[in-house]
MARVO-795680 format. One record per residue (C-alpha): residue in one letter; x, y, z; residue number from 1. Coordinates in Angstrom, 1 decimal. Layout:
BEGIN
+------+--------+--------+--------+------+
| resn |     xx |     yy |     zz | resi |
+------+--------+--------+--------+------+
|    A |      X |      Y |      Z |  NUM |
...
+------+--------+--------+--------+------+
% end
This chain:
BEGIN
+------+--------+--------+--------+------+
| resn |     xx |     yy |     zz | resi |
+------+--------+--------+--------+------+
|    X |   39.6 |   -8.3 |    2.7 |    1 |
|    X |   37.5 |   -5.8 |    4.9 |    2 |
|    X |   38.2 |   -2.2 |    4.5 |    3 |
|    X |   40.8 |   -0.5 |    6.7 |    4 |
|    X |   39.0 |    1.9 |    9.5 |    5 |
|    X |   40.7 |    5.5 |    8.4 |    6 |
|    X |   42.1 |    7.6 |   11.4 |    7 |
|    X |   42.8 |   11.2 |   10.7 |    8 |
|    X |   45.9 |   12.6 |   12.1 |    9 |
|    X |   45.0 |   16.8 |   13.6 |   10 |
|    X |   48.7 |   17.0 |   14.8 |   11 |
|    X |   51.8 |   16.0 |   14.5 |   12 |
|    X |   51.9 |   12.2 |   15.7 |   13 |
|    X |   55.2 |   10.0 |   16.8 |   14 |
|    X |   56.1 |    7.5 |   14.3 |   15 |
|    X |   55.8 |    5.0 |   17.1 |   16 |
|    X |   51.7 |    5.5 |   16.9 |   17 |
|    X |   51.5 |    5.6 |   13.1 |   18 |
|    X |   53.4 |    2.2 |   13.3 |   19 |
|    X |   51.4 |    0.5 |   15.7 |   20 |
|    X |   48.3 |    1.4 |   14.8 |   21 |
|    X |   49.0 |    0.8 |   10.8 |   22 |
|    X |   50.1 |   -3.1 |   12.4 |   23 |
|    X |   46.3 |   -2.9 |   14.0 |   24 |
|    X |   44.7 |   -2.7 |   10.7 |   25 |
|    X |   44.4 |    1.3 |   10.3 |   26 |
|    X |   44.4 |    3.5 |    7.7 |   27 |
|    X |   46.7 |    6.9 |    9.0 |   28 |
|    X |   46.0 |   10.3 |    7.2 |   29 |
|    X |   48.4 |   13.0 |    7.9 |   30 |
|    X |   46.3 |   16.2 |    7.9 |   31 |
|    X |   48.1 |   18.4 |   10.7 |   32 |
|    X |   48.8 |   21.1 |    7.9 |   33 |
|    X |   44.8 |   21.2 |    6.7 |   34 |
|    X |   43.0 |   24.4 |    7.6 |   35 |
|    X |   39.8 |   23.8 |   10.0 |   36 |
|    X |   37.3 |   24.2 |    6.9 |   37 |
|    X |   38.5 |   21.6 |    4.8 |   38 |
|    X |   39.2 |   19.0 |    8.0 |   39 |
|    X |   35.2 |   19.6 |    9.0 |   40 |
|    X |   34.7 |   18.6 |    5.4 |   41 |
|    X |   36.0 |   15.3 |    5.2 |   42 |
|    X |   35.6 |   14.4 |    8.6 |   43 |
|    X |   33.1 |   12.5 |    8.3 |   44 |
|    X |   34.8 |    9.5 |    6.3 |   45 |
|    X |   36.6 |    8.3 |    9.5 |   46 |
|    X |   37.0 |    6.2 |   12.3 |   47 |
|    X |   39.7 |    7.8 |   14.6 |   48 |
|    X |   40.8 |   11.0 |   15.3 |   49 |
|    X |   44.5 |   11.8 |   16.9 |   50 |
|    X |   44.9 |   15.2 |   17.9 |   51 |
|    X |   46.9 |   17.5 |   20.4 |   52 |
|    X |   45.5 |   21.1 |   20.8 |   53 |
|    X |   45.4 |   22.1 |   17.6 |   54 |
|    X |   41.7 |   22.9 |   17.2 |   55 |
|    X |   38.7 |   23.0 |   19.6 |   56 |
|    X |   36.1 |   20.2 |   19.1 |   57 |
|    X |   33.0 |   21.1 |   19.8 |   58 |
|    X |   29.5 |   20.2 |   19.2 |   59 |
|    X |   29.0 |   21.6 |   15.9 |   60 |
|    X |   32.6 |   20.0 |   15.2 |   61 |
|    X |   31.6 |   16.8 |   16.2 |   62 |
|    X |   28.1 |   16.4 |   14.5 |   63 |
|    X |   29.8 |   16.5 |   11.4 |   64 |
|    X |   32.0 |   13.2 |   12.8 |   65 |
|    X |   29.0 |   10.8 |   11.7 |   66 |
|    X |   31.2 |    7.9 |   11.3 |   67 |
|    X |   33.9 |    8.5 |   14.0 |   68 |
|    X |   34.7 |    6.0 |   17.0 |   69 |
|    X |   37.7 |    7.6 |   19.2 |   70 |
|    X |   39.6 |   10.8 |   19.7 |   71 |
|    X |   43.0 |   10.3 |   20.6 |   72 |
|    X |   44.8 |   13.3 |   22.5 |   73 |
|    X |   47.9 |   13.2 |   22.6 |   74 |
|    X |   48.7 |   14.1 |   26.3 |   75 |
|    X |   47.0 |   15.2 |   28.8 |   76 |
|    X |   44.4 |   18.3 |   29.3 |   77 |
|    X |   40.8 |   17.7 |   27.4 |   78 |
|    X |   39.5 |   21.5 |   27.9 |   79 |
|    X |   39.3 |   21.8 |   24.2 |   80 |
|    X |   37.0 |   18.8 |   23.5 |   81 |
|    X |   33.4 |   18.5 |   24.7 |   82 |
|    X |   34.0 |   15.1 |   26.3 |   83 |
|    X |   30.2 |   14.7 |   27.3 |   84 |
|    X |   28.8 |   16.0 |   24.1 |   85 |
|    X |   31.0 |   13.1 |   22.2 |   86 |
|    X |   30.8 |   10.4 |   24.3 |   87 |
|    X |   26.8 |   11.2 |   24.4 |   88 |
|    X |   27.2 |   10.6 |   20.7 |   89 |
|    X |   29.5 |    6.8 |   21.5 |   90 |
|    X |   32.4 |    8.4 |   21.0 |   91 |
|    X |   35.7 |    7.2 |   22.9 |   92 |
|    X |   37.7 |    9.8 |   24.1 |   93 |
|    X |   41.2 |    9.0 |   25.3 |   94 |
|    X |   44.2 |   11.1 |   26.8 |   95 |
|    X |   47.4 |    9.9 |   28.2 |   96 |
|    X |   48.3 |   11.5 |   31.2 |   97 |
|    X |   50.3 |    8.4 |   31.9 |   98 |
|    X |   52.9 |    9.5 |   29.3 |   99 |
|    X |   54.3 |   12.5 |   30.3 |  100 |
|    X |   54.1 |   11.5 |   34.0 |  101 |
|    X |   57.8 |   11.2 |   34.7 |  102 |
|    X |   59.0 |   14.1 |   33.2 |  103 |
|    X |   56.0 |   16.3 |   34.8 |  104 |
|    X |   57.2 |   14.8 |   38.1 |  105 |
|    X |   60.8 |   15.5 |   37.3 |  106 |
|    X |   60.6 |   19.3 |   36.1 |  107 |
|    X |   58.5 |   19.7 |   39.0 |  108 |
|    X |   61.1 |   18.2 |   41.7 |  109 |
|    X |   63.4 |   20.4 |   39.6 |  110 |
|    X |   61.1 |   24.2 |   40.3 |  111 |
|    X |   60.7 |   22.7 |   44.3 |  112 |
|    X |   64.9 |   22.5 |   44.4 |  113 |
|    X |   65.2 |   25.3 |   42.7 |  114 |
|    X |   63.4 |   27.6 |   44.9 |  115 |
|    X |   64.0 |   26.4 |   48.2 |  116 |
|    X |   67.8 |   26.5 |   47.2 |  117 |
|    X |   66.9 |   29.9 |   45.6 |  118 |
|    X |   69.2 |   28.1 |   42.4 |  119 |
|    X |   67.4 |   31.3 |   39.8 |  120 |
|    X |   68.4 |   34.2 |   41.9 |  121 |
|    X |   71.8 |   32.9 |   43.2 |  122 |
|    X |   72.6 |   32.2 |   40.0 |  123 |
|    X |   71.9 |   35.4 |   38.3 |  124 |
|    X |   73.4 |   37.3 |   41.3 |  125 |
|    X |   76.7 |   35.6 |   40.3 |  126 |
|    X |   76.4 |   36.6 |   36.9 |  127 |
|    X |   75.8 |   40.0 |   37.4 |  128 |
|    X |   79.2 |   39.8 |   39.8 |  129 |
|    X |   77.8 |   39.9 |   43.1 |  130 |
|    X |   78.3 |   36.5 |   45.6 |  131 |
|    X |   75.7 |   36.7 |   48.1 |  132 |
|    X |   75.5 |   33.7 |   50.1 |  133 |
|    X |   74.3 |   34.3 |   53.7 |  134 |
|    X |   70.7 |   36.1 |   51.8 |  135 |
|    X |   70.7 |   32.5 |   49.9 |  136 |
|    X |   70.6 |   30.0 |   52.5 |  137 |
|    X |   68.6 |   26.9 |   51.3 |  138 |
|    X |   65.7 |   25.2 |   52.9 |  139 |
|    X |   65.8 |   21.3 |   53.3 |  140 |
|    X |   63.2 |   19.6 |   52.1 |  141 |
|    X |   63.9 |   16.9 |   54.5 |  142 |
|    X |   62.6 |   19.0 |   57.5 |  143 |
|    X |   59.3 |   19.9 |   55.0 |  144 |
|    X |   56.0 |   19.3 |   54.4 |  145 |
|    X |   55.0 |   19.1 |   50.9 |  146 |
|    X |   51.2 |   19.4 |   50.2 |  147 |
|    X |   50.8 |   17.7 |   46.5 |  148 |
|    X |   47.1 |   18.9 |   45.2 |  149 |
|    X |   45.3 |   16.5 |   42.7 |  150 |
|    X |   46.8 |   12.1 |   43.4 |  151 |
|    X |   46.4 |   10.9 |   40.0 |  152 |
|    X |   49.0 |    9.9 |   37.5 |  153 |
|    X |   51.1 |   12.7 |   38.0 |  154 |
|    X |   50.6 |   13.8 |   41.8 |  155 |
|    X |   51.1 |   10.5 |   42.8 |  156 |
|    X |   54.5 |    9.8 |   40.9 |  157 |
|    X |   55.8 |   13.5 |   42.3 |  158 |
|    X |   55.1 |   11.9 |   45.6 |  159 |
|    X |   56.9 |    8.4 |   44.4 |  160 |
|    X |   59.8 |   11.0 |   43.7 |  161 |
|    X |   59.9 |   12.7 |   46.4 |  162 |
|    X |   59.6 |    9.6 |   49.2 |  163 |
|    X |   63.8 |    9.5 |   48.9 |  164 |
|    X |   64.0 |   13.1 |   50.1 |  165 |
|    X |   62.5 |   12.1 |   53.5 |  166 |
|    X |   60.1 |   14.8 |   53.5 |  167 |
|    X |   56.8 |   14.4 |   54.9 |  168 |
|    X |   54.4 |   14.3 |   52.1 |  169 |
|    X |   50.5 |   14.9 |   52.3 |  170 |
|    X |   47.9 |   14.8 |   49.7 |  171 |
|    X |   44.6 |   16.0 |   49.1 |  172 |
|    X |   42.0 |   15.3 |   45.8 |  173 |
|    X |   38.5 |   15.9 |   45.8 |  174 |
|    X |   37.8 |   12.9 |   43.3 |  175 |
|    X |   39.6 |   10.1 |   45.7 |  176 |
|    X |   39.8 |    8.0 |   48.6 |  177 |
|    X |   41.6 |    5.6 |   50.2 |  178 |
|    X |   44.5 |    6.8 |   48.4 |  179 |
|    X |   47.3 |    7.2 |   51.4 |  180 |
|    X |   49.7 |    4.8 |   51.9 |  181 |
|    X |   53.3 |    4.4 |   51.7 |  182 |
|    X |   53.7 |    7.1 |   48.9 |  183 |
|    X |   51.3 |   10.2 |   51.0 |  184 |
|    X |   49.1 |   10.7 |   53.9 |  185 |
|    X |   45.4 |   11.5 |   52.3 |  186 |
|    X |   44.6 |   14.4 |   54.3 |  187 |
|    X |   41.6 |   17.2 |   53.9 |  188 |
|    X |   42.3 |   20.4 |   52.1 |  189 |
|    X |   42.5 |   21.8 |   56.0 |  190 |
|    X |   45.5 |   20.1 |   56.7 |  191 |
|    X |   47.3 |   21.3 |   53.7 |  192 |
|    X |   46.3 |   24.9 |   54.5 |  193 |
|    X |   47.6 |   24.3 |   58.4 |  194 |
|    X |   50.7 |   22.3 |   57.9 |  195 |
|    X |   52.0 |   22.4 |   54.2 |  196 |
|    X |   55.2 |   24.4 |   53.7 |  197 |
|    X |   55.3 |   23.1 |   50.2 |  198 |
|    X |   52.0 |   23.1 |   47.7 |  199 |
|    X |   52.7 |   21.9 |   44.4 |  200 |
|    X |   49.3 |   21.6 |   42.0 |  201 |
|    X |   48.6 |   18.5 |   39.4 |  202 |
|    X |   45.0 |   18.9 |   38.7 |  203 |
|    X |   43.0 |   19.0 |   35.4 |  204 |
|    X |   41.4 |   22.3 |   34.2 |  205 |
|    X |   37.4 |   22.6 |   33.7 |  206 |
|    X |   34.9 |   25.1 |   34.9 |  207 |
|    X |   34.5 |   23.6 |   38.6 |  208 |
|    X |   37.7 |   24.7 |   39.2 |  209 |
|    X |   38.6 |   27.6 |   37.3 |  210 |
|    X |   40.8 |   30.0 |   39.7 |  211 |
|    X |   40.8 |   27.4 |   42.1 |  212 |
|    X |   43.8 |   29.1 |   43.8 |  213 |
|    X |   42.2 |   32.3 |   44.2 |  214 |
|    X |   42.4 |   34.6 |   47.0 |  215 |
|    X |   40.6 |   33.2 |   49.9 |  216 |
|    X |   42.5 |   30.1 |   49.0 |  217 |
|    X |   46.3 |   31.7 |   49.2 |  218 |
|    X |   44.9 |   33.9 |   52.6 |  219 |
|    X |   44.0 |   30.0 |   54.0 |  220 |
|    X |   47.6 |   29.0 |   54.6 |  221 |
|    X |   49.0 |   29.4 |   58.0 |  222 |
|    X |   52.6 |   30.2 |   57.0 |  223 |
|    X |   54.3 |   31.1 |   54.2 |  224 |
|    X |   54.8 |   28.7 |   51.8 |  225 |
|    X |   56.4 |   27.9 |   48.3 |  226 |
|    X |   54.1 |   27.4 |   45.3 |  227 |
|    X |   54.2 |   25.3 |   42.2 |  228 |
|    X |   51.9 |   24.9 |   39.4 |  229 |
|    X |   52.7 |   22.4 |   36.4 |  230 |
|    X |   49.4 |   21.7 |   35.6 |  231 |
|    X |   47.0 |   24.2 |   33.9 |  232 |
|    X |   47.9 |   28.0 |   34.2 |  233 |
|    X |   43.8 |   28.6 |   34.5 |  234 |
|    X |   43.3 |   26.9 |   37.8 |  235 |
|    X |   45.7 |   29.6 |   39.2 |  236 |
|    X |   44.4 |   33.0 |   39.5 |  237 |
|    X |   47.8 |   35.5 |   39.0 |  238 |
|    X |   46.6 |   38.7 |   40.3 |  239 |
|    X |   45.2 |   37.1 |   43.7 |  240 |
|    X |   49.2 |   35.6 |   43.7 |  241 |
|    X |   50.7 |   38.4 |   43.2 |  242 |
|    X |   48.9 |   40.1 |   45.7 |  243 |
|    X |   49.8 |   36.9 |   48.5 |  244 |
|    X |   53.2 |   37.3 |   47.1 |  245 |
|    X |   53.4 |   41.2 |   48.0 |  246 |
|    X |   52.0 |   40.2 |   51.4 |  247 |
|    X |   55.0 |   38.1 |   52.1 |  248 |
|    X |   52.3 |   34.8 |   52.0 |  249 |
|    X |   54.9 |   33.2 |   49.5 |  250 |
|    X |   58.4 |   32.2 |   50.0 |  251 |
|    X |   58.5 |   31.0 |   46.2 |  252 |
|    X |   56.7 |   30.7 |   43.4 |  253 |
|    X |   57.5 |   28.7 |   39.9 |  254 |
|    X |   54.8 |   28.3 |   37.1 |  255 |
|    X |   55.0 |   26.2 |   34.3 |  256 |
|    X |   51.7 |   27.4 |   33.0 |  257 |
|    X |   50.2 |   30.8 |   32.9 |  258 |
|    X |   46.5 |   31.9 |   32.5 |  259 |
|    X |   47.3 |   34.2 |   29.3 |  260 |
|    X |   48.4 |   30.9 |   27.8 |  261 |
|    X |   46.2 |   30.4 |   24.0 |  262 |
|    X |   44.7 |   26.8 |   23.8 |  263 |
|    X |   47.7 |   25.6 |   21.7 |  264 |
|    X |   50.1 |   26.9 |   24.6 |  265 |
|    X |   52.5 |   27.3 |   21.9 |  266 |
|    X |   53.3 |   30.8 |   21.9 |  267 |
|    X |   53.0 |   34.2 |   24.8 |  268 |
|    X |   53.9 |   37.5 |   23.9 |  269 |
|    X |   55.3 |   38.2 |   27.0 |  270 |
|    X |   55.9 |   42.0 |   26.2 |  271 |
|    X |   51.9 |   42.8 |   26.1 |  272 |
|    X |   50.7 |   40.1 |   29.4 |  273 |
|    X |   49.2 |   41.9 |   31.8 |  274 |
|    X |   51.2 |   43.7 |   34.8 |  275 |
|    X |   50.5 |   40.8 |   37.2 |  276 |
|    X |   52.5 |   38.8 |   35.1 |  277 |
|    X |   55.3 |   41.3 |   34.9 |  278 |
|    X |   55.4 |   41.2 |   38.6 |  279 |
|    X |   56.0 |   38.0 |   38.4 |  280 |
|    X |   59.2 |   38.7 |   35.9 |  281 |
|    X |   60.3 |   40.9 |   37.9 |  282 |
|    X |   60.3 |   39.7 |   41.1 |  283 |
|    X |   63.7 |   37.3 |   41.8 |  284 |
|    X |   61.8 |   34.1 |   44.4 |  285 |
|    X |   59.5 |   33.4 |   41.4 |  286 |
|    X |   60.7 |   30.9 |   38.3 |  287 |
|    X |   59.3 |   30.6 |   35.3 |  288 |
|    X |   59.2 |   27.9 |   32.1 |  289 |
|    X |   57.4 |   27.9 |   29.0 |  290 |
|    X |   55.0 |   24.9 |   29.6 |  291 |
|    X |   58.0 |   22.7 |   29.5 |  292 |
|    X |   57.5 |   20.2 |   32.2 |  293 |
|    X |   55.7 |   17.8 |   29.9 |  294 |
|    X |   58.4 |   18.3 |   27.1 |  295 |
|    X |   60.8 |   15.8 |   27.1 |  296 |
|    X |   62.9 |   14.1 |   24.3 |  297 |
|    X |   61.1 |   11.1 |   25.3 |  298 |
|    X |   57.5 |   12.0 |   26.2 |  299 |
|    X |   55.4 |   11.8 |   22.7 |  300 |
|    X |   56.9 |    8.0 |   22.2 |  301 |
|    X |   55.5 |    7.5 |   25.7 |  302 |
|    X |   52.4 |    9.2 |   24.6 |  303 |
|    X |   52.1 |    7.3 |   21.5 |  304 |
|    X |   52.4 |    4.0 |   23.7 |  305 |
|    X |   49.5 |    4.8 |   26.1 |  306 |
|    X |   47.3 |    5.7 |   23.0 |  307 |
|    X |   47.7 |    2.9 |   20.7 |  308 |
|    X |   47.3 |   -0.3 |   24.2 |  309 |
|    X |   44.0 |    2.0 |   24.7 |  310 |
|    X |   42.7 |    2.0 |   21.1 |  311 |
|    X |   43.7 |   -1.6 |   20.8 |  312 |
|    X |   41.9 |   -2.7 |   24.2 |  313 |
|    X |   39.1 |   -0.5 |   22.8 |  314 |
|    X |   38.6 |   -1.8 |   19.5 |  315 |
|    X |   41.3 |   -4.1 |   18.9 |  316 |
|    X |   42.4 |   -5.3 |   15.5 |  317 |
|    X |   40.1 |   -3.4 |   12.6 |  318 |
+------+--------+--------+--------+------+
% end
């Protein structure tokens, strides 16, 4: 009977994946507790790797993976692996952006609703005993344009979302073509800047675009507009936002994701961030959430389920 292949688990991994890939004919180590050190020492005795965001792989990370075939991250960002580096050396590297598509799209329908119908500041008006209505008057999102940034998995289901609102909806990615159709109209980044009233941002974070929303970017748009990140708080630079914010650029503003997030995005002092980011606290247009948006109750079973049909159409039964 041959040998199972061993896969070594970096984080916390839904019993779904441990299930399924245990029925494939792997060998599952739990090691999410083991310090850095001893995981580079024993590395090297496996097949598969599953990890979140726990550590950073790297190249002198890697080298010491002599034996190892895939890395599995659960979700969706890959800035803390050096995906050329391992696929140079034949590793597969999979994510699963398809997994926490539906509840990024949802959490981000959810920030768009909840400024244009200014839900945060209403609602702490009331609780603070004042009932302001006239300065709270909504905007409809079925008189809008919506400008979705980056078409892939997630973009493209916000759109799928938001085709029942009867909003127009325009899309632009740098990466794709011949992607408009019944969901978005594929437009230039032009367009967006001249007719969006809506922006909302679903694209990965790497070098090429680090502070793509930067100054000359927010000083592009032709009207005021409301602003939503869910994807990487690093793509977005805050003080060039708060600055468009104080020049009345920005109806709104929610953000998932900061750019004083730490790699493992589990944890912000908010106290000690920087004053553009108590700007942002303080000023009552502007929501905020912890990097929820891709934290549902349902998401890492979805995640696991996406990993374990790629490892299996990768490698299939060990």
């Amino acid at each position: 009977m041959p040998h199972p292949r061993k896969v070594i688990l970096i984080d916390k991994a839904h019993p779904y994946l441990i299930e399924h890939l245990t029925q494939l004919g792997y060998e599952c180590h739990d090691h999410q507790q083991t310090p850095l050190d001893e995981v580079e020492s024993i590395v090297g005795e496996y097949f598969g790797m599953v990890i979140r965001s726990r550590f950073s792989l790297g190249p002198a990370f890697l080298d010491k993976c002599t034996q190892l075939q895939f890395i599995a991250r659960m979700g969706i960002g890959l800035e803390h692996i050096d995906v050329d580096y391992a696929e140079d050396k034949g590793i597969r590297v999979f994510n699963s952006p398809e997994g926490s598509r539906d509840t990024v799209a949802e959490h981000t329908l959810g920030l768009m609703l909840g400024l244009m119908h200014f839900l945060f500041r209403a609602g702490m008006q009331v609780r603070e005993g004042q009932w302001v209505r006239e300065a709270n008057k909504s905007y409809e999102l079925r008189h809008r344009t919506v400008g979705i940034i980056g078409f892939g998995n997630i973009g493209s289901t916000v759109a799928q979302r938001l085709s029942s609102f009867g909003c127009r909806i325009i899309a632009y990615d740098k990466f794709k073509a011949n992607y408009g159709g019944m969901l978005a109209e594929e437009v230039s980044l032009e367009t967006i800047f001249r007719e969006a009233d809506v922006v909302t941002l679903h694209i990965p974070y790497a070098d090429y675009n680090h502070h793509f929303v930067n100054q000359a970017f927010l000083d592009s748009f032709h009207k005021p507009i409301f602003l939503i990140n869910t994807s990487r708080g690093l793509v977005l630079d805050t003080q060039a936002l708060v600055n468009a914010h104080r020049a009345g650029k920005l109806l709104g503003v929610a953000l998932d994701v900061v750019e004083y997030e730490e790699q493992s995005f589990s944890t912000l002092d908010i106290g000690s961030m920087p004053e553009p980011f108590q700007y942002l606290r303080r000023a009552d247009n502007v929501i905020l959430t912890p990097h929820t948006a891709g934290m549902s109750h349902e998401v890492m079973g979805s995640h696991a389920r996406v990993l374990v049909e790629k490892v299996e159409q990768a490698f299939g039964n060990s």
